[in-house]
N, CA, C and O atoms as a MOPAC input file, in Angstrom:
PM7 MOZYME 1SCF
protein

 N    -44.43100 1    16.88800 1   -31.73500 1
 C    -44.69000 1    15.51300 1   -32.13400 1
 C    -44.74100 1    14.62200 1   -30.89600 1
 O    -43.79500 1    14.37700 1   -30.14800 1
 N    -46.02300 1    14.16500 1   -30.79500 1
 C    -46.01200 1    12.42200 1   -29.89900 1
 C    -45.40600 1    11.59500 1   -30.17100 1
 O    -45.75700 1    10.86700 1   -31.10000 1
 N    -43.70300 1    11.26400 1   -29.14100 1
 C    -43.33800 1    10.29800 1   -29.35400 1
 C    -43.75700 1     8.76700 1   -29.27700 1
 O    -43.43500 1     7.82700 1   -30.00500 1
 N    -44.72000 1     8.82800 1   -27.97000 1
 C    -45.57700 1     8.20000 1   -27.43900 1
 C    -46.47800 1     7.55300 1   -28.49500 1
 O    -47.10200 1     6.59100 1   -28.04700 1
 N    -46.66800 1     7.79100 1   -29.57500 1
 C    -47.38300 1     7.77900 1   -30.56700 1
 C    -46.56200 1     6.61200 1   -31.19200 1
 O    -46.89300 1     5.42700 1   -31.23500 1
 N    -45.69200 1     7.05300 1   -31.55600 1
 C    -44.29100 1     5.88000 1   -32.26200 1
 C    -44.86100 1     4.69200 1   -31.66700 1
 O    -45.82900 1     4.15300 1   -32.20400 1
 N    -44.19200 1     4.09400 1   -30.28400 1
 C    -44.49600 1     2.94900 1   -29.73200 1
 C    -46.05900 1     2.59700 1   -29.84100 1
 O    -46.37700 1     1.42400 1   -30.03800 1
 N    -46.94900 1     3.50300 1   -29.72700 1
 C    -48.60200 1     3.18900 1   -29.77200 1
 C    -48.72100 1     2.17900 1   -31.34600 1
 O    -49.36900 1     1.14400 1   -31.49800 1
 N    -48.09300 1     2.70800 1   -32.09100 1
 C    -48.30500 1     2.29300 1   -33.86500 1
 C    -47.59700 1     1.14600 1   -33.78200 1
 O    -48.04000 1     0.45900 1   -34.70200 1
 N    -46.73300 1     0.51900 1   -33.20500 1
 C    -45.56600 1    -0.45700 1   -33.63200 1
 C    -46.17900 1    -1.41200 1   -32.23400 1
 O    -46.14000 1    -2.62000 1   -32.46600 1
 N    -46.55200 1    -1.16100 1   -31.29100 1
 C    -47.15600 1    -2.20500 1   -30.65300 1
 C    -48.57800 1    -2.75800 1   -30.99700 1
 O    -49.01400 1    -3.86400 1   -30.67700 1
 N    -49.28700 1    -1.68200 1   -31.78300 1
 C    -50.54600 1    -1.50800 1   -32.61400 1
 C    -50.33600 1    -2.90400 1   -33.87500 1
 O    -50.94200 1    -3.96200 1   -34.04500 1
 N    -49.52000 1    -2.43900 1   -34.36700 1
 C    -48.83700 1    -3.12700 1   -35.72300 1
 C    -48.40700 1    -4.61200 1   -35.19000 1
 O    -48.92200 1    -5.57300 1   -35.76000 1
 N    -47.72200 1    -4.78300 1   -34.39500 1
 C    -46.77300 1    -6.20600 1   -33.96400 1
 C    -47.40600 1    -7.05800 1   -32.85100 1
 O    -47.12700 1    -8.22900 1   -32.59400 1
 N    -48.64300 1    -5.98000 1   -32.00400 1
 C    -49.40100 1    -6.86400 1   -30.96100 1
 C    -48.21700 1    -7.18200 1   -29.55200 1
 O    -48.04100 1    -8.27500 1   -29.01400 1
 N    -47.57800 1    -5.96500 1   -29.22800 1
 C    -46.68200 1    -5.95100 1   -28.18500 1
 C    -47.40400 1    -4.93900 1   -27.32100 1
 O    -48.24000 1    -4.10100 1   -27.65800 1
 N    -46.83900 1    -5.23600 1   -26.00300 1
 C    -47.34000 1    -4.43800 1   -25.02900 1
 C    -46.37700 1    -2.84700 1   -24.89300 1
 O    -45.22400 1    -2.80500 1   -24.46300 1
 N    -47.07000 1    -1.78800 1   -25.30700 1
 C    -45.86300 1    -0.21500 1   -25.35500 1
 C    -44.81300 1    -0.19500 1   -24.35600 1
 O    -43.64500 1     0.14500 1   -24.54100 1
 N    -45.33500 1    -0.58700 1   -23.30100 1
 C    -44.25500 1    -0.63900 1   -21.70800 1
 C    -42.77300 1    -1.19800 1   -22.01900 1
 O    -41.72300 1    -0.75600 1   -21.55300 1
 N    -42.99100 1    -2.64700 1   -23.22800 1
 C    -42.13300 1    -3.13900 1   -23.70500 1
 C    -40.99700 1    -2.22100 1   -24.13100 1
 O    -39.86000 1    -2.03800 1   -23.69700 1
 N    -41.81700 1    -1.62500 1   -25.29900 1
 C    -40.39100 1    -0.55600 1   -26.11000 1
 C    -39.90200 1     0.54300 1   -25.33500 1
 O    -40.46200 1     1.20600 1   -24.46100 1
 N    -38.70200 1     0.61500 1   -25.84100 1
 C    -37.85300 1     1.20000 1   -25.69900 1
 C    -36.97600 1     1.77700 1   -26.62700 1
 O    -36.64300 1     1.05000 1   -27.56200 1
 N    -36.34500 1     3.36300 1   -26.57200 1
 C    -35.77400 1     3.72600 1   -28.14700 1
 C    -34.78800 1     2.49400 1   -28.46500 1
 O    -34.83600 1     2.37100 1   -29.68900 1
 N    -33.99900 1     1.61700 1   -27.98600 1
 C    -33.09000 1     0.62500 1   -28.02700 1
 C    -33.98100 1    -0.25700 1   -28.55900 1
 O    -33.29700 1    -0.60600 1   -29.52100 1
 N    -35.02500 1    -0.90400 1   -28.66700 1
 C    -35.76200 1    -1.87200 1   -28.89700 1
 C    -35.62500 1    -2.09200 1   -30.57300 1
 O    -35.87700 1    -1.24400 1   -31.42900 1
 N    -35.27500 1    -3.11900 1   -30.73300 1
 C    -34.70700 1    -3.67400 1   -32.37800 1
 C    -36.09500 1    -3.91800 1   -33.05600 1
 O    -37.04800 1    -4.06500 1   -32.29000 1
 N    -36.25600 1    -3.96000 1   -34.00500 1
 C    -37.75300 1    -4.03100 1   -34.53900 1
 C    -37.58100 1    -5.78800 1   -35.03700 1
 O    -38.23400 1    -6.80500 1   -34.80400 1
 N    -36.51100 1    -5.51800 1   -35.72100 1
 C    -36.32800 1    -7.03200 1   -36.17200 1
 C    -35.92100 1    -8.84500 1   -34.96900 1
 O    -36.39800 1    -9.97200 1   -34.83000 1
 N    -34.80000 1    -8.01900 1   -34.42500 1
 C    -34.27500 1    -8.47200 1   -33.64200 1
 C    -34.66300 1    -8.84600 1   -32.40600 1
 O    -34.20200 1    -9.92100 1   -32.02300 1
 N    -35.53400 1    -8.13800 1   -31.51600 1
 C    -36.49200 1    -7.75100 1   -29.99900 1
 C    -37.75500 1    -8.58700 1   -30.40300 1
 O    -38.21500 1    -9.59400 1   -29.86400 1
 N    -38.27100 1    -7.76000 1   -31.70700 1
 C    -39.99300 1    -7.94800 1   -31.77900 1
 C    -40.10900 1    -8.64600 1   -33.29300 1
 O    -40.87400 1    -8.17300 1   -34.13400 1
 N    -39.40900 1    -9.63200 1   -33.51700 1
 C    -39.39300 1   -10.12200 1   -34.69000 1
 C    -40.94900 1    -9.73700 1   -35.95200 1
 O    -42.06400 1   -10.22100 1   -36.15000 1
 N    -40.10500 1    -8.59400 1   -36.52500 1
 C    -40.88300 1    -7.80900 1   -37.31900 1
 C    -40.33800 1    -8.16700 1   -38.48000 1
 O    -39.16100 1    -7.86200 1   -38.67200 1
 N    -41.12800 1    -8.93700 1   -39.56800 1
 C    -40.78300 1    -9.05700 1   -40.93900 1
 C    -40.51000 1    -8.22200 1   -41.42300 1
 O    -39.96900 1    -7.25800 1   -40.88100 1
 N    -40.93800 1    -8.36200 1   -43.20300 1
 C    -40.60200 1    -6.96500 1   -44.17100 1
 C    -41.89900 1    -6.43000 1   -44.28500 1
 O    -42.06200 1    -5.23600 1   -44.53700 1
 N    -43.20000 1    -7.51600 1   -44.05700 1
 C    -44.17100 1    -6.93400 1   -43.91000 1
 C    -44.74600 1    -6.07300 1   -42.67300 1
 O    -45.47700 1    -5.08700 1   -42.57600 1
 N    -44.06800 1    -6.91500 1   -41.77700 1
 C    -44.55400 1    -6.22800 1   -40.63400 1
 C    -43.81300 1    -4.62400 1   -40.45500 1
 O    -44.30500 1    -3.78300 1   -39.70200 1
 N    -42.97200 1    -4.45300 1   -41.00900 1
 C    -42.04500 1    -3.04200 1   -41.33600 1
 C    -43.37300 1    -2.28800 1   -42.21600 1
 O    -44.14800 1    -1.42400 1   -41.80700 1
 N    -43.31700 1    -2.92000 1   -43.48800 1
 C    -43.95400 1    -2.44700 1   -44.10700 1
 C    -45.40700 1    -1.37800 1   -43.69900 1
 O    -45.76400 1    -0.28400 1   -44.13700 1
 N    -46.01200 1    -2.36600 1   -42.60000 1
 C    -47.35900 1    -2.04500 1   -41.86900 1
 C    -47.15300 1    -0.69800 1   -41.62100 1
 O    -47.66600 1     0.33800 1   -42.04300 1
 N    -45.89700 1    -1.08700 1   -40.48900 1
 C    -45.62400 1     0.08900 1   -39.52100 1
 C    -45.69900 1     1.09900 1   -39.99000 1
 O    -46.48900 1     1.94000 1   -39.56100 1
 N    -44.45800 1     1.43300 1   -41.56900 1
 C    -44.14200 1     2.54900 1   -42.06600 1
 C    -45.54400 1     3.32100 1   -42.90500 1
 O    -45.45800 1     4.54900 1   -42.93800 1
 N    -46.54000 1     2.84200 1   -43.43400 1
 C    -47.87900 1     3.16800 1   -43.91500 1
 C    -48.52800 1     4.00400 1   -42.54700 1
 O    -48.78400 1     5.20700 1   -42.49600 1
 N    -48.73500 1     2.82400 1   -41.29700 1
 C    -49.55700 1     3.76200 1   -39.96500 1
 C    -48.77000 1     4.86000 1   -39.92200 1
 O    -49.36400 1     5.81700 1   -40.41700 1
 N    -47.49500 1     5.17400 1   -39.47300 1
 C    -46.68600 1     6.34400 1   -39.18300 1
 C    -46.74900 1     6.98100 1   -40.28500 1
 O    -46.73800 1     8.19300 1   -40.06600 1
 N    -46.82900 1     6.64700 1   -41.71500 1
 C    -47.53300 1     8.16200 1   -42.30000 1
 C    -48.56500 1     8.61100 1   -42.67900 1
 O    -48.86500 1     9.59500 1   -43.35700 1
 N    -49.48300 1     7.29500 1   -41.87500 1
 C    -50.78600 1     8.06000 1   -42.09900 1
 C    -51.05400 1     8.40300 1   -40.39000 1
 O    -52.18100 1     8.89700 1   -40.36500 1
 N    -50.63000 1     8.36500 1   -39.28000 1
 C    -50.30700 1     9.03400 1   -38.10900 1
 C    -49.86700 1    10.23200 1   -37.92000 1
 O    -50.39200 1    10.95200 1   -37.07100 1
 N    -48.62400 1    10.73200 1   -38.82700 1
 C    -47.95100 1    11.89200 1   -38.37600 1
 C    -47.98700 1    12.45800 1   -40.01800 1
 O    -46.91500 1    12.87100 1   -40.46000 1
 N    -49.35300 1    12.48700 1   -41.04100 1
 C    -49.03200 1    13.14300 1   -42.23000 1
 C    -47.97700 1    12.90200 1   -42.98800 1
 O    -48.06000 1    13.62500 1   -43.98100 1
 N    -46.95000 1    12.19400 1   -43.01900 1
 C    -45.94900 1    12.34900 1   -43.72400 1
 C    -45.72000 1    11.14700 1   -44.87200 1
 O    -46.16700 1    10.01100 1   -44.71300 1
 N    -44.93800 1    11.57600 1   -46.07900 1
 C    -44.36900 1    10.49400 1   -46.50300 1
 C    -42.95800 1    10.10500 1   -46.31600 1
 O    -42.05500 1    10.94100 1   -46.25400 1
 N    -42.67900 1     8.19100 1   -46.18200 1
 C    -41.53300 1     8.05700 1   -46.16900 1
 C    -40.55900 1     7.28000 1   -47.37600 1
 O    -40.92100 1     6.14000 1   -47.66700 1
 N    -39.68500 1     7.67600 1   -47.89300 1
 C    -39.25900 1     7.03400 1   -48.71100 1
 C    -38.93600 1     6.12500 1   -48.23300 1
 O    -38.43100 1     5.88300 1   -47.13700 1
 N    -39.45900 1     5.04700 1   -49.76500 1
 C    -38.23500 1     3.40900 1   -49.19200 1
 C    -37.28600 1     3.51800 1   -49.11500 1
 O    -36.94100 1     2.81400 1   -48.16700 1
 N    -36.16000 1     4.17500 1   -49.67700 1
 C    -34.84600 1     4.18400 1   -49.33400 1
 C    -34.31700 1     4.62900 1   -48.11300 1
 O    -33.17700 1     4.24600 1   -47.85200 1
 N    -35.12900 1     5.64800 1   -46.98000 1
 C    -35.14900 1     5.99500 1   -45.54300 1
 C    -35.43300 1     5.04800 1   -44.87500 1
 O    -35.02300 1     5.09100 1   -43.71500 1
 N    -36.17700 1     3.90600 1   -45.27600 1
 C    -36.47200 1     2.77300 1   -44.25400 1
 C    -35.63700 1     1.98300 1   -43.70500 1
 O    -35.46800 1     1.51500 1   -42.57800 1
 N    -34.87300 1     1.88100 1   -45.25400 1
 C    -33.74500 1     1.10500 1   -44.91100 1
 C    -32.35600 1     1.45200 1   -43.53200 1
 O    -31.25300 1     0.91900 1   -43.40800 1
 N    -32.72100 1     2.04800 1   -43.07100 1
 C    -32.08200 1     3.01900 1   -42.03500 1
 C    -32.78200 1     2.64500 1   -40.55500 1
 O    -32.34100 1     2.87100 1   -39.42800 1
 N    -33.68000 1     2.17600 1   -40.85000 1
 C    -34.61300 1     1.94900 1   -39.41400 1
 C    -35.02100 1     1.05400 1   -38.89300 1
 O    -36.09400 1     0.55000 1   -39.22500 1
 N    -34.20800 1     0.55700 1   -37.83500 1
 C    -33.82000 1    -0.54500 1   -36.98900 1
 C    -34.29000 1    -0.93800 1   -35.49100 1
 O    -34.43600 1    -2.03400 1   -34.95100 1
 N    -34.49100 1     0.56400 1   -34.97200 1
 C    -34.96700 1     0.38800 1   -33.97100 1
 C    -36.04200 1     1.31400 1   -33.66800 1
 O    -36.55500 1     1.89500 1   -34.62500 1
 N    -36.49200 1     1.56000 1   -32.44100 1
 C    -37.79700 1     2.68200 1   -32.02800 1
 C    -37.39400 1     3.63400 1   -31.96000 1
 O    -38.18400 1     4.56000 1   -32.14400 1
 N    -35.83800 1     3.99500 1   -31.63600 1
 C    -34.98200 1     5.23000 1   -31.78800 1
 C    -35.02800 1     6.06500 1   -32.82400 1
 O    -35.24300 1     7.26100 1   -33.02400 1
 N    -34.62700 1     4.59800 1   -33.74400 1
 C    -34.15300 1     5.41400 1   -35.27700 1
 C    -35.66100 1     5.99900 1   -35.95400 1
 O    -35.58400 1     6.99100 1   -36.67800 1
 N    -37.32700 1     5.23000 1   -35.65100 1
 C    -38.26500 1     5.94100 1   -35.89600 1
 C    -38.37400 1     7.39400 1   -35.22300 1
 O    -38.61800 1     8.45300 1   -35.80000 1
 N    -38.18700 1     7.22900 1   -34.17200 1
 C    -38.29400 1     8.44800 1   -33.62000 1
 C    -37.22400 1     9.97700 1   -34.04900 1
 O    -37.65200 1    11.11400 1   -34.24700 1
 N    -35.78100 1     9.51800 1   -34.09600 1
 C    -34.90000 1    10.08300 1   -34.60100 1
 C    -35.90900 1    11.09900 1   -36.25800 1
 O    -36.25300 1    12.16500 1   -36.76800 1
 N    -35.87700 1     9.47300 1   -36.32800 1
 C    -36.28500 1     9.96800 1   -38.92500 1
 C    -37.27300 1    11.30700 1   -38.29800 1
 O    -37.01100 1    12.45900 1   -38.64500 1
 N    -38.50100 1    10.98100 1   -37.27900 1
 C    -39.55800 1    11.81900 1   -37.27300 1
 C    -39.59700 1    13.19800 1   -37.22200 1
 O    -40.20600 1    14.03500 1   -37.88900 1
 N    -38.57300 1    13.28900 1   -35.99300 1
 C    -37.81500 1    14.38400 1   -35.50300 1
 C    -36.82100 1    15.17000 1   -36.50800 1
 O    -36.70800 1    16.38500 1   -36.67100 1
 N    -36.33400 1    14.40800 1   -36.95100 1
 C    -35.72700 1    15.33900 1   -38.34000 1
 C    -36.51000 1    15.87600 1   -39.33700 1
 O    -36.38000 1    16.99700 1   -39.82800 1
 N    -37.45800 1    14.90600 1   -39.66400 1
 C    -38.51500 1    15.03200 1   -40.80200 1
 C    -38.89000 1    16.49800 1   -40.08300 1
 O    -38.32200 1    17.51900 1   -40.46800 1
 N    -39.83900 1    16.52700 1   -39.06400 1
 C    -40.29100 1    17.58200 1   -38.30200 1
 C    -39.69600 1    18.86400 1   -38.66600 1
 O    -40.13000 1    19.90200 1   -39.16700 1
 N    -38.91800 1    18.58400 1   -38.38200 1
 C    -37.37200 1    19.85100 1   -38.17400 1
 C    -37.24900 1    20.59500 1   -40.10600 1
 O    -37.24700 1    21.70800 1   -40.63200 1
 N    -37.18100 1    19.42500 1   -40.46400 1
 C    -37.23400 1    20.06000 1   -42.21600 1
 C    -38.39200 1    20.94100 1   -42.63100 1
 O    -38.36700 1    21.72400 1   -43.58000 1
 N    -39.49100 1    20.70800 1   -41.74900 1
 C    -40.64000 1    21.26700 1   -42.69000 1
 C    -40.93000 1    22.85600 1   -41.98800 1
 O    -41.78300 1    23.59900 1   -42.47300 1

């Protein structure tokens, strides 16, 4: 999996420069990302990396870490 990919979608989505993020980088907090702008994100990343995500997993995801983290597990399950 392209992590590289993560930051490509969420600077894609929010109109930030990738150099910016960082796994620490708050989505809400850093890059003031609504519920829509969450929303965006979580649609590109599963139509990016095939997958679906439940809403109740979202609620878990705070930063570029924790996307990357969910992905990497997701990965790992299949």
């Amino acid at each position: 999996m392209d992590l590289n990919k993560v930051k490509e979608v969420v600077a894609e989505q929010l109109g930030v420069d990738v150099a910016e993020l960082k796994p620490e980088t708050s989505l809400k907090d850093d890059l003031n990302a609504d519920s829509l702008d969450l929303f965006q994100i979580i649609m590109s990343l599963e139509e990016e990396f095939d997958i679906e995500i439940p809403t109740e997993d979202t609620e878990n995801i705070d930063t570029i870490g924790d996307i990357e983290a969910y992905l990497e597990k997701r990965q790992e399950e299949n």
